[in-house]
C-alpha positions, 0 to 999 in steps of 0.5 A: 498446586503441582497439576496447575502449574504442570497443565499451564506448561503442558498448555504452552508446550503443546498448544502450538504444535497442535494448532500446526500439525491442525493446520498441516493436516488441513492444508494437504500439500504444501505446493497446492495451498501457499495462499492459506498458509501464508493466512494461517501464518502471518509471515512479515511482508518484505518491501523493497522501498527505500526509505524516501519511498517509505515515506511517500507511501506512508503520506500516500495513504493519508493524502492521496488514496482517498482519490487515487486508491491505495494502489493508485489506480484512481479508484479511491473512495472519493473517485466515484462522486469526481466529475473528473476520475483522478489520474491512475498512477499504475498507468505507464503510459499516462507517467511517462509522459509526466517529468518529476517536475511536473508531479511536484508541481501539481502536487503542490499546486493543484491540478489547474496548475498544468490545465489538468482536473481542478479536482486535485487539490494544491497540497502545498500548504500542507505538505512540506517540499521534502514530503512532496519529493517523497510522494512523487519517488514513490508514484513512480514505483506504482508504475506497472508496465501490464497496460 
């Protein structure tokens, strides 16, 4: 009874520390392989999104990246069989030119709501006003100015 419970502590002491000094040794460097020790060790990914912004990703990926892609370069899982590409809202240039407003808008009332793609759909009906204002606070934080 005494070797089990002394091979049991034995396991959780040491185990990790093998697996670590495995991966150290595996790794080399530090400086040449921050990429896989980052998959070695899951590290918790810090976000800079308010929580109105959170929100919005949050019904972003449910609603919207089907289309627009997770990232919102418009190249989601449906945006392949669109006649119409839906709009890439990493793109600051397209943005700029659209008012808060007008992102609601289409948002809540389909695309032909400002002559744009009949392709996007009105979410008015599904989505409440609140959420609305919380997608298009997060949109805006997928602009890249890398164009």
């Amino acid at each position: 009874m005494s070797k089990r419970i002394l091979i049991i502590i034995c396991g959780v002491f040491f185990t990790p520390m093998l697996i670590w000094l495995s991966a150290q040794t595996a790794l080399g460097s530090d400086e040449e392989h921050t990429e896989t020790a980052a998959f070695l060790f899951p590290q918790k990914h810090s976000t800079n999104l308010n929580r109105e912004q959170q929100q919005g990703k949050e019904l972003y990926e449910y609603y919207c990246a089907l289309c627009h892609g997770k990232t919102g370069k418009g190249n989601g899982f449906n945006s392949f069989s669109m006649s119409v590409p839906p709009a890439n809202h990493t793109d600051a240039t397209v943005m700029a030119t659209l008012s808060d407003t007008q992102i609601y808008q289409v948002i809540k009332e389909g695309g032909t709501s400002l002559g744009r793609s009949p392709m996007m759909p009105p979410w008015g009906r599904v989505i409440n006003d609140s959420e609305i204002s919380s997608l298009v606070t997060f949109i805006r934080t997928l602009v890249t100015s890398e164009e």
